[in-house]
C-alpha positions in Angstrom: -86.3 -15.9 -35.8 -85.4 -16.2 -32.5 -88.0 -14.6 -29.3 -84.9 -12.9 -26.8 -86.5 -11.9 -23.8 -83.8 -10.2 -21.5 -85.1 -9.8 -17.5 -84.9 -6.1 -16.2 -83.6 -6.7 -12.6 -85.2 -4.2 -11.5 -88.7 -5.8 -12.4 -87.3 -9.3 -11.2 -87.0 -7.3 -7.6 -90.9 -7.6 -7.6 -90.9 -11.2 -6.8 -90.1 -10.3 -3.3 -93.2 -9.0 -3.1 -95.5 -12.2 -4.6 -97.7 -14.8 -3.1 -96.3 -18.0 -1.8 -97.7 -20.0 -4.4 -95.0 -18.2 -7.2 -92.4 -18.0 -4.9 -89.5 -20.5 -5.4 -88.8 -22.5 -2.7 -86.1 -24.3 -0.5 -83.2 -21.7 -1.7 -80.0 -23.7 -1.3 -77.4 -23.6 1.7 -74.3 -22.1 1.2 -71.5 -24.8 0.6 -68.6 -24.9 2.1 -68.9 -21.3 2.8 -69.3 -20.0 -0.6 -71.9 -18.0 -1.6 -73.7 -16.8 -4.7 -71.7 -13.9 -3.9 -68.5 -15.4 -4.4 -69.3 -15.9 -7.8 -67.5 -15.3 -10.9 -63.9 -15.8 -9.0 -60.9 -14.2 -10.6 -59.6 -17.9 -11.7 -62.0 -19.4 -13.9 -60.3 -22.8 -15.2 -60.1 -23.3 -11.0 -63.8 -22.6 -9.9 -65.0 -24.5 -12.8 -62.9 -27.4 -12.0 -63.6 -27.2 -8.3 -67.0 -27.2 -9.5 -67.2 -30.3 -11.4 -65.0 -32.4 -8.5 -67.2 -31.1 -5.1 -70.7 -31.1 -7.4 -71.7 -28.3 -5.1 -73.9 -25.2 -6.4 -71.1 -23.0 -5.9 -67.4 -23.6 -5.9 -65.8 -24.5 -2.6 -63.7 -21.5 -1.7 -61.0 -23.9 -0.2 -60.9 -26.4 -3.4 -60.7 -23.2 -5.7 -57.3 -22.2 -3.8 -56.1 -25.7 -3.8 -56.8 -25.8 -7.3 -55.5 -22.3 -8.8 -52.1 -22.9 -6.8 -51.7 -26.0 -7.7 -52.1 -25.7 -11.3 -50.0 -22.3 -10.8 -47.1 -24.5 -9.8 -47.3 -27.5 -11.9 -47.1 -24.5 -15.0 -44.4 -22.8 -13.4 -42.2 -26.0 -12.8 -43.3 -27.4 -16.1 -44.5 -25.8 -19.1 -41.1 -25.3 -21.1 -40.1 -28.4 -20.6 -44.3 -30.4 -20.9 -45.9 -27.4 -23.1 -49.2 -29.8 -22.7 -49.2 -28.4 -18.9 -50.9 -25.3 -20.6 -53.9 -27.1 -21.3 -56.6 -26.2 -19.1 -59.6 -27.5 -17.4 -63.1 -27.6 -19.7 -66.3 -28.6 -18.3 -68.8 -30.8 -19.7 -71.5 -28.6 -19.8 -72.0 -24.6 -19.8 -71.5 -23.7 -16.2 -73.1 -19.7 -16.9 -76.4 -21.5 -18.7 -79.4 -23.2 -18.0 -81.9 -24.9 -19.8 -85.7 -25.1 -19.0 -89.3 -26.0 -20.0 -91.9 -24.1 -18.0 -95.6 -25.1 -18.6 -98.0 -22.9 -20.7 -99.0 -20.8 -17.6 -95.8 -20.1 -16.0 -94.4 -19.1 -19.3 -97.8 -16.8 -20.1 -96.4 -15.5 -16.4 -92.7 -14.7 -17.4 -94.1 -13.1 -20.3 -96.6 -11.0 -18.9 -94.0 -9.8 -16.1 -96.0 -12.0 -13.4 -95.1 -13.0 -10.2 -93.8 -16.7 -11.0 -91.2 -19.0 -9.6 -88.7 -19.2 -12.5 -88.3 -14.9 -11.8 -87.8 -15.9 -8.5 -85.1 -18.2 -8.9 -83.6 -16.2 -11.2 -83.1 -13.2 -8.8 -81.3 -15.4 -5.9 -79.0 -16.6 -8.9 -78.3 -13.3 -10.5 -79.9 -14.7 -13.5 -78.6 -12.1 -16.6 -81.6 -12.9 -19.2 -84.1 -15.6 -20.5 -84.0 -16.8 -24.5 -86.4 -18.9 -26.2 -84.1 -21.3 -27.9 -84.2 -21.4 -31.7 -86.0 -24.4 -32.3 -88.5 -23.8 -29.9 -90.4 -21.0 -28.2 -91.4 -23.7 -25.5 -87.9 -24.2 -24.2 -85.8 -21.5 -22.3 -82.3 -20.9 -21.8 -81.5 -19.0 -19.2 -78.0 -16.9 -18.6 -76.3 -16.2 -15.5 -73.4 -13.8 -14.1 -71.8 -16.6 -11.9 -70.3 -19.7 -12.5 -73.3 -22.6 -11.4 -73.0 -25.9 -11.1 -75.7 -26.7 -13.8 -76.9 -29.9 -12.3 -77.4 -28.6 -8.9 -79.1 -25.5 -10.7 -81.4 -27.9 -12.6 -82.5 -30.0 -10.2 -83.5 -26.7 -7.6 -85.3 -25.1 -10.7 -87.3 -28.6 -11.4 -88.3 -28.5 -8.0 -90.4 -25.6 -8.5 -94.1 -25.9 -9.6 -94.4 -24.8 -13.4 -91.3 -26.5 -14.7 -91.4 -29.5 -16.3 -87.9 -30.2 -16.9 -84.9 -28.2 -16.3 -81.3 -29.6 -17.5 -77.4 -28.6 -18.3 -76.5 -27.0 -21.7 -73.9 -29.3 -22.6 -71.0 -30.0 -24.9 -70.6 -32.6 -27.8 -67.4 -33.6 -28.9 -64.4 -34.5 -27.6 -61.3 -32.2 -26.8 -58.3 -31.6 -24.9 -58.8 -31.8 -20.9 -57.1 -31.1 -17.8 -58.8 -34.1 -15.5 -58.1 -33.1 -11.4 -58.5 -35.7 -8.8 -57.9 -36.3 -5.5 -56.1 -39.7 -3.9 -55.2 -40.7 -1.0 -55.0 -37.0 0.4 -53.5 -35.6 -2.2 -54.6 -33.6 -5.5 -53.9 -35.1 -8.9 -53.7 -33.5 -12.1 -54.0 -35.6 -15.8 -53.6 -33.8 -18.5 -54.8 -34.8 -22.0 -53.9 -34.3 -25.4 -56.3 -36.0 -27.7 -56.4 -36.3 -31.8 -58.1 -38.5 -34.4 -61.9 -37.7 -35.3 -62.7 -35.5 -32.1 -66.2 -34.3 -32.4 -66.8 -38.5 -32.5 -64.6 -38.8 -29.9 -61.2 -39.0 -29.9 -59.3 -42.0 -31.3 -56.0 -41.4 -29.5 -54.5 -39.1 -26.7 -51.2 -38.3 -24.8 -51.3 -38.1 -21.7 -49.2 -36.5 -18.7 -49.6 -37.3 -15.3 -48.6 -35.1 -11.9 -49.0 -35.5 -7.8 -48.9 -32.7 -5.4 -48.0 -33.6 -2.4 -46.6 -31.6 0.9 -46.5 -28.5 -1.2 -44.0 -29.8 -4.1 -45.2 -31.3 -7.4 -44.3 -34.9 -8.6 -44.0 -35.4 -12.5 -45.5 -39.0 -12.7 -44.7 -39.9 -16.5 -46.3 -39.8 -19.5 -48.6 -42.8 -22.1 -49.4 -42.7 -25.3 -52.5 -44.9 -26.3 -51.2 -45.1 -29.8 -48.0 -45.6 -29.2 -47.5 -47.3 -25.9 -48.2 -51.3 -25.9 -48.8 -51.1 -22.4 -50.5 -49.0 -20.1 -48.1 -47.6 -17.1 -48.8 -49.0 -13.7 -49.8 -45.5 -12.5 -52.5 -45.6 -14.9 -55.1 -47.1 -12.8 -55.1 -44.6 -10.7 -54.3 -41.7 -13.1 -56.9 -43.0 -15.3 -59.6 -42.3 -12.7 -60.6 -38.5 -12.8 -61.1 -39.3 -16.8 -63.2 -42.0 -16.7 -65.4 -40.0 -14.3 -65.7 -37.4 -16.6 -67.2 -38.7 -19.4 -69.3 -41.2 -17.1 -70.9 -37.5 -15.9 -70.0 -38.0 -12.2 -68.0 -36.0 -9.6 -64.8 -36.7 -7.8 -65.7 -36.0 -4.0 -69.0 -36.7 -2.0 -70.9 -34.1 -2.1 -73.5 -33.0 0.9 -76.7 -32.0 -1.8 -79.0 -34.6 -0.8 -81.5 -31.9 -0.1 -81.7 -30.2 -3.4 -82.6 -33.7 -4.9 -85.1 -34.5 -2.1 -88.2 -32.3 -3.8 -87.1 -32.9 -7.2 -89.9 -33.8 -9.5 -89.3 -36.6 -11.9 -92.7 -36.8 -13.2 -93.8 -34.4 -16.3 -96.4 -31.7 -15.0 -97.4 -30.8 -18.8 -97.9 -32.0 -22.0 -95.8 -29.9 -24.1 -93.4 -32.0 -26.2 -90.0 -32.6 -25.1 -86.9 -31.7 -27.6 -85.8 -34.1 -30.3 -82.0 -35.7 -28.9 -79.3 -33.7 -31.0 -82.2 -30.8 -31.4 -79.6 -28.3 -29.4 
């Protein structure tokens, strides 16, 4: 049976009021403008897409519009004649979830309705509730209104004193994918049909490869791993925004140096870390 702990906001407001010892610190900068605030946007495949490329906390506001229109136009243009244009943009990892292991004492504090960093946190980014995951009443997974980047999140929330680790809920499996990158100036878009043993990874895909550039939308061609001998010669560069994917990386430079600069590595407890595959 699973503990579900859900955080009254208005209890959460009490933080304010704590000692600087359970408050959280170094709150992130805005990005590019965007705010917690401007969190969840109307198009979701776009701010979790513009998410994964800038690896900022919060979506760029000027990526999102790049992105939603973009992908509005390549649809319109193309999606009678390519019906694999529909597929859309899925991240590798939950972008409304965190996952976190507090020590004994700070999770004694969340229980009790103490003062405590994690609360804290949790206000600035409109944290929804806090679950014990199933296999554990150690580990916490923690839900929130906006979209997040989760590695950003995770590396602000293992900053704090009383967390021992803090991480992305990801995905296993393989699926279809919409991969968006940008070269040479302009935004890219791959899409991906994939088939043969999935949740191991898929054996073979389609893809379908477009440009934007000036405003207009360039259909690039198409390659079927299974059925193609030879790679296209635009598949070096097509090929890019996928391969990034699955190595976990981002497409642009981000400016985040600072929420990695207090992260601690080093384990501040001795509770016992999850089993892999426990999730």
């Amino acid at each position: 049976m699973r503990f579900r702990m859900l955080i009254p906001l208005a209890a959460l407001a009490l933080v304010a009021s704590c000692g600087d010892e359970d408050r959280a610190t170094n709150p992130p900068p805005p990005q590019d403008q965007s705010t917690i605030d401007d969190t969840p946007r109307e198009n979701r495949e776009a701010e979790v897409a513009a998410l994964w490329m800038a690896g900022e906390l919060f979506a760029p506001g000027k990526l999102y519009e790049e992105l939603r229109d973009d992908l509005s136009a390549i649809r319109d243009e193309y999606l009678d004649s390519i019906p694999e244009t529909a597929i859309q943009f899925f991240p590798p990892w939950v972008v409304t979830q965190l996952i976190i292991l507090p020590d004994n004492a700070t999770w004694d504090k969340i229980r009790g309705g103490e003062p405590n960093p994690v609360d804290s946190l949790n206000v600035i980014f409109h944290a929804t509730g806090l679950d014990t995951l199933r296999f554990s009443w150690l580990w916490g997974l923690i839900s929130y209104e906006g979209r997040l980047h989760p590695q950003r999140l995770a590396e602000i929330y293992a900053a704090q004193p009383g967390v021992i680790v803090a991480e992305p809920n990801g995905y296993g499996g393989d699926w279809d994918n919409m991969y968006p990158w940008k070269h040479d100036g302009h935004m890219t878009y791959l899409f991906r049909s994939g088939y043969g043993d999935c949740p191991a990874g898929c054996i073979f895909s389609d893809f379908w490869y477009f440009r934007r550039v000036d405003g207009h939308t360039e259909y690039v061609g198409a390659y079927s791993t299974e059925n193609d001998p030879m790679a296209p010669d635009w598949w070096d560069e097509a090929k890019t925004a996928y391969d990034r994917f699955w190595e976990g990386g981002a497409s642009l430079p981000r400016e985040a140096e600072a929420f990695r600069r207090d992260v601690r590595t080093d384990a501040r407890d001795s509770s016992p870390a999850p089993q892999s595959g426990a999730r």
